[in-house]
Backbone bond lengths (Angstrom), bond angles and torsions (degrees), N, CA, C in turn:
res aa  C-N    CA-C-N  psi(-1)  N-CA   C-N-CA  omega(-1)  CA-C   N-CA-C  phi
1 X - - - 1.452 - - 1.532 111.16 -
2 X 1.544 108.83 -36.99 1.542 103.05 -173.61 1.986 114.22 -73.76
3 X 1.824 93.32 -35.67 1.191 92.76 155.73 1.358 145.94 -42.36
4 X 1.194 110.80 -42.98 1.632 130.61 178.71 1.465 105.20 -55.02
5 X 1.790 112.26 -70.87 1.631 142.85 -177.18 1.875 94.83 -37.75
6 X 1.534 111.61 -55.05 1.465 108.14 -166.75 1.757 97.70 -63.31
7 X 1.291 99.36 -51.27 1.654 98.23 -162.75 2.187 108.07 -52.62
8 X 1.530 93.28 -57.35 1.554 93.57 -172.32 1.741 100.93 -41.12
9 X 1.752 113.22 -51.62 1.647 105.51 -165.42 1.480 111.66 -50.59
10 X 1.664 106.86 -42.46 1.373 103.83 -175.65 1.616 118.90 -59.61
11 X 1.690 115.63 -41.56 1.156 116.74 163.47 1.553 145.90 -55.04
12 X 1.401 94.25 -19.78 1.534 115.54 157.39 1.580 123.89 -63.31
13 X 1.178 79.96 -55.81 1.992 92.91 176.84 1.587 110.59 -74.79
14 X 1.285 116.92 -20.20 1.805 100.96 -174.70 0.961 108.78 -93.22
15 X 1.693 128.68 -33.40 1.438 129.87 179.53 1.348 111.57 -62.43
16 X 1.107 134.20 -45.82 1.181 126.41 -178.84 1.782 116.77 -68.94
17 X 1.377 100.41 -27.58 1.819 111.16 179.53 1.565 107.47 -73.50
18 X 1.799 123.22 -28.28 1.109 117.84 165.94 1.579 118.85 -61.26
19 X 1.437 92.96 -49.41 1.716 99.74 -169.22 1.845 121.07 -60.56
20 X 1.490 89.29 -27.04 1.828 84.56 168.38 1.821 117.19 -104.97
21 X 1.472 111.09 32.43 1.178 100.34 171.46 1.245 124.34 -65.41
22 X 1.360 117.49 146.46 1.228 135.41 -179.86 1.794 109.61 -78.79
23 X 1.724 113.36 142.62 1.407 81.36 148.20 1.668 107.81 -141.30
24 X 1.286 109.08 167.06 1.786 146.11 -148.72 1.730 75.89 -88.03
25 X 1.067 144.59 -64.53 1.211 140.71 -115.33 2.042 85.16 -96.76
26 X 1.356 115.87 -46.96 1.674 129.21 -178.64 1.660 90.05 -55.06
27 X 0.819 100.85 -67.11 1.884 126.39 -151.66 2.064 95.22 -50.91
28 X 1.551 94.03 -54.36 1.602 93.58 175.09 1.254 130.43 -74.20
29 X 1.691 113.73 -19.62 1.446 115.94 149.49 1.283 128.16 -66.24
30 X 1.223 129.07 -42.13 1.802 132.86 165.97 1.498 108.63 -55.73
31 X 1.712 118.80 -34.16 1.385 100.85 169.41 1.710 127.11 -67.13
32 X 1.512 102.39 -21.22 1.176 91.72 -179.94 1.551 122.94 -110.98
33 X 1.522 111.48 18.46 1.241 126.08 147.66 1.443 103.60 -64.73
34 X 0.920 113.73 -46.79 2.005 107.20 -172.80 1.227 111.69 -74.65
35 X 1.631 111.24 -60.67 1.605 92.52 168.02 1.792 127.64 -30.23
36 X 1.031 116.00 -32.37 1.471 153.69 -146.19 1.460 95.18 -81.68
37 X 0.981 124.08 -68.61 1.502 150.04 141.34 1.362 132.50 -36.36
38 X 1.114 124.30 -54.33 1.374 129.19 146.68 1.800 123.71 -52.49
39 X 0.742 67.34 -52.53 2.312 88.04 172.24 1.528 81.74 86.33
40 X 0.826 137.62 53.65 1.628 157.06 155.01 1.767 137.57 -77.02
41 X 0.944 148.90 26.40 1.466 104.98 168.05 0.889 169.61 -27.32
42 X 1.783 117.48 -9.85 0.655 152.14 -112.46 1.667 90.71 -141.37
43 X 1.289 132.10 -34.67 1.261 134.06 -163.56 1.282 123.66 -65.56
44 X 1.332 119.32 130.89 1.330 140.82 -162.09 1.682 90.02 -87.88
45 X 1.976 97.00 134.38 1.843 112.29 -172.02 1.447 98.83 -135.52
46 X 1.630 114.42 111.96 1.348 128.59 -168.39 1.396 100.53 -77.64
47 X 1.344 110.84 -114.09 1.513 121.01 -178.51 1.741 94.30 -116.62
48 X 1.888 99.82 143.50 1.553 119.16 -144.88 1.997 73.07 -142.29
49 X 1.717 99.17 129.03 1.310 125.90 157.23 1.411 128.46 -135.27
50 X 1.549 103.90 104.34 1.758 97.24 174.47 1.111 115.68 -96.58
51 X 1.746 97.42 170.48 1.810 94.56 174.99 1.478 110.27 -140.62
52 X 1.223 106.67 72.96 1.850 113.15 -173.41 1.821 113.01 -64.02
53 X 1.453 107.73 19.52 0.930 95.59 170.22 1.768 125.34 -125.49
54 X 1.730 92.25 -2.42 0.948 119.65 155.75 1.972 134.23 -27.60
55 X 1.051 131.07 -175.75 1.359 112.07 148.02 1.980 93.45 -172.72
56 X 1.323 97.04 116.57 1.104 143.19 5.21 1.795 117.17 -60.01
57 X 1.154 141.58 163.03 1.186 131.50 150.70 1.615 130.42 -56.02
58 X 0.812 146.03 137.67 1.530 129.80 -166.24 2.010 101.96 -151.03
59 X 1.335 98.89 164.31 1.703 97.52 157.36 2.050 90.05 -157.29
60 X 1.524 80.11 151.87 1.218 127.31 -174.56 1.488 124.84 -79.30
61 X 1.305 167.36 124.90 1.266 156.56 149.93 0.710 129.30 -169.87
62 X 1.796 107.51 154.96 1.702 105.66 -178.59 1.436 101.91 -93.76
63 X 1.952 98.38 170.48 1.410 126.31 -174.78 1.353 136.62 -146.29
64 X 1.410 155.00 139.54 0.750 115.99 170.06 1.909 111.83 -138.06
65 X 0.864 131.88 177.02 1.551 127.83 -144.46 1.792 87.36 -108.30
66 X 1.022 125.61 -20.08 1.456 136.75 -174.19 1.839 89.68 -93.96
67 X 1.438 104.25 152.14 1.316 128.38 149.03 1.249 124.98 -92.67
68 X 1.377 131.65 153.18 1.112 124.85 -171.36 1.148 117.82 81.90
69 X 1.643 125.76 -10.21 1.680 119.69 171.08 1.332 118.01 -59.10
70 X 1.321 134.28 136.76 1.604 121.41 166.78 1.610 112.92 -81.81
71 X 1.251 102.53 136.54 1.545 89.77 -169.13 1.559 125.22 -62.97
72 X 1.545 118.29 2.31 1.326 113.97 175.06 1.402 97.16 -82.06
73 X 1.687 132.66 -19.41 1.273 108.07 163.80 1.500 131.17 -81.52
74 X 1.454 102.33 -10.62 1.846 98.65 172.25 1.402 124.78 -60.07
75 X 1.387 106.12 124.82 1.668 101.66 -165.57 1.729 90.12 -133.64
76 X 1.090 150.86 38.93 1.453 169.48 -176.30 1.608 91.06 -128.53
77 X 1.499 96.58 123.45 1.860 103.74 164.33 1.375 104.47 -107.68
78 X 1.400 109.45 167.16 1.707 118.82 161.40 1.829 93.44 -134.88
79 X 1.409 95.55 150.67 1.289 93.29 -175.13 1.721 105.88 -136.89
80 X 1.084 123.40 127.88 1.745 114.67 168.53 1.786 118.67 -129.46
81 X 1.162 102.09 146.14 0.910 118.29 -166.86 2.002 113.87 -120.37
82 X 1.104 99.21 129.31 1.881 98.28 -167.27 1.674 109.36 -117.36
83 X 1.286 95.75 166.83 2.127 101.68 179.78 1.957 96.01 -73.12
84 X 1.142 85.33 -30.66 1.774 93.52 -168.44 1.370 127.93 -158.45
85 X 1.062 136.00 177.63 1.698 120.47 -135.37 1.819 76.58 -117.67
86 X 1.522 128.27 -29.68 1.347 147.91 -168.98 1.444 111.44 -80.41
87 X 1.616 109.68 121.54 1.657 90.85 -171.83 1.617 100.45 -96.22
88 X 1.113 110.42 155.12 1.785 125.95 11.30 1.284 133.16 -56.02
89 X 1.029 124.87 95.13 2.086 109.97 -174.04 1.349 126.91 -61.62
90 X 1.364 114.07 13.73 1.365 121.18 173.81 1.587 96.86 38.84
91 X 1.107 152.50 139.76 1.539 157.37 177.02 1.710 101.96 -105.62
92 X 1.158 125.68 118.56 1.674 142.78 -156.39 1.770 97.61 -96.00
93 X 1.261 110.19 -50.33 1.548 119.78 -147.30 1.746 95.69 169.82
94 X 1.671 98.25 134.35 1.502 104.55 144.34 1.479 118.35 -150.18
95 X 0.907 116.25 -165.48 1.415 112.29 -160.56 1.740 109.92 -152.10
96 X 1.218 134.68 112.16 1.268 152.54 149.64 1.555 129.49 -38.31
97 X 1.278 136.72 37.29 1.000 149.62 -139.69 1.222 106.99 54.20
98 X 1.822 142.29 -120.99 1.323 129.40 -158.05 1.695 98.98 -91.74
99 X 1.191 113.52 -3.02 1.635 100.12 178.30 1.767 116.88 -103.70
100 X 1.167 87.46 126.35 1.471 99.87 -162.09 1.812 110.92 -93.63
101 X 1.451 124.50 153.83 1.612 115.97 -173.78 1.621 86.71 -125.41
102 X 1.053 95.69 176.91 1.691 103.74 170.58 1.794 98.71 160.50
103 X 1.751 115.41 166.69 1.178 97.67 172.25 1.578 119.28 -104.92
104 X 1.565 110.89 65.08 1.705 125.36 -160.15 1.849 87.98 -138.71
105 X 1.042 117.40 -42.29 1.693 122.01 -178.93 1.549 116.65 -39.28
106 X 1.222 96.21 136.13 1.451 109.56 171.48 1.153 116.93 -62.42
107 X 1.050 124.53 -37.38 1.825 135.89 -166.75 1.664 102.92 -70.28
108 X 0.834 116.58 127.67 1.619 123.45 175.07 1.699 105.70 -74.72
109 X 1.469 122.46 -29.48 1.080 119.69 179.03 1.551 104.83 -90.94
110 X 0.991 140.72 -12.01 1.580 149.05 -165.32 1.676 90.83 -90.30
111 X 1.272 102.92 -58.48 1.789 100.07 -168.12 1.653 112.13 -73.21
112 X 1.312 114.84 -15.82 1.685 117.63 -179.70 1.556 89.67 -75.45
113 X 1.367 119.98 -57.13 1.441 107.00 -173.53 1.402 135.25 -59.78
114 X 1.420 94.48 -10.62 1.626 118.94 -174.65 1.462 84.00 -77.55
115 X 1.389 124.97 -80.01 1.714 141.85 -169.12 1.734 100.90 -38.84
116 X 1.346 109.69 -39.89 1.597 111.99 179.34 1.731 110.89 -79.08
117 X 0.777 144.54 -12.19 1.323 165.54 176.80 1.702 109.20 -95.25
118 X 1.361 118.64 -44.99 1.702 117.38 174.06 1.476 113.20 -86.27
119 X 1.877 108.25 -15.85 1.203 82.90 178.74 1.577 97.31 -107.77
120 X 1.168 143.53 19.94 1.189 138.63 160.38 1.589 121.91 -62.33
121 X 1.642 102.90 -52.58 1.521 131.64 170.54 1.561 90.95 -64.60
122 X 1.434 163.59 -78.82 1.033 143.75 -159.88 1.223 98.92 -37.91
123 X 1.390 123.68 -86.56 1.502 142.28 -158.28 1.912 106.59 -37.47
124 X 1.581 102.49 -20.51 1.423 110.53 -144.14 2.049 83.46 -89.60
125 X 1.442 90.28 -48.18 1.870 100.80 -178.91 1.232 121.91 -78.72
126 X 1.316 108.02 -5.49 1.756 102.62 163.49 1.377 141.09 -48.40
């Protein structure tokens, strides 16, 4: 019986710890779409959420263009979005707080930056 009690608790707690894993590999490509974008190294990375299980896959985070921000003050998101969680991540769409790039945009300048941004990340995952 005590066997059982340990196993279900543990099974409670891992399934759910699998299902929101994060991953390092999304999260470090969206950072360097922004750097990328910014023409930055320099860029300050608050708190970072992916979701490779998503579809599209995407990750989430704040930023800020200053050094020295603490990230409870970063209130600026960057957002990216991929074909697949597996690289190459092909880059889908991201978005700059509410302005979004992708190569579907109306804006002639929105979609060059999109194209300048996918082909950076190509060149970058080779």
């Amino acid at each position: 019986m005590r066997k059982s009690i340990i196993f279900f608790a543990f099974a409670v707690f891992a399934i759910p710890a699998g299902a929101m894993a994060q991953s390092a590999e999304l999260e470090d490509t969206c950072k360097s779409v922004a750097k990328s974008f910014f023409m930055s190294d320099q860029l300050a990375i608050g708190t970072v959420q992916s979701f490779p299980e998503l579809k599209p896959p995407g990750v989430r985070m704040s930023y800020s263009t200053r050094q020295g921000t603490a990230p409870a003050e970063m209130t600026d998101i960057f957002e990216c979005e991929f074909d697949k969680a597996d690289k190459p991540h092909n880059l889908a769409r991201f978005c700059v707080s509410s302005t979004c790039y992708s190569p579907t945009v109306d804006d002639g300048d929105r979609k060059r930056r999109f194209e300048e941004m996918r082909i950076l990340l190509s060149r970058a995952e080779k």
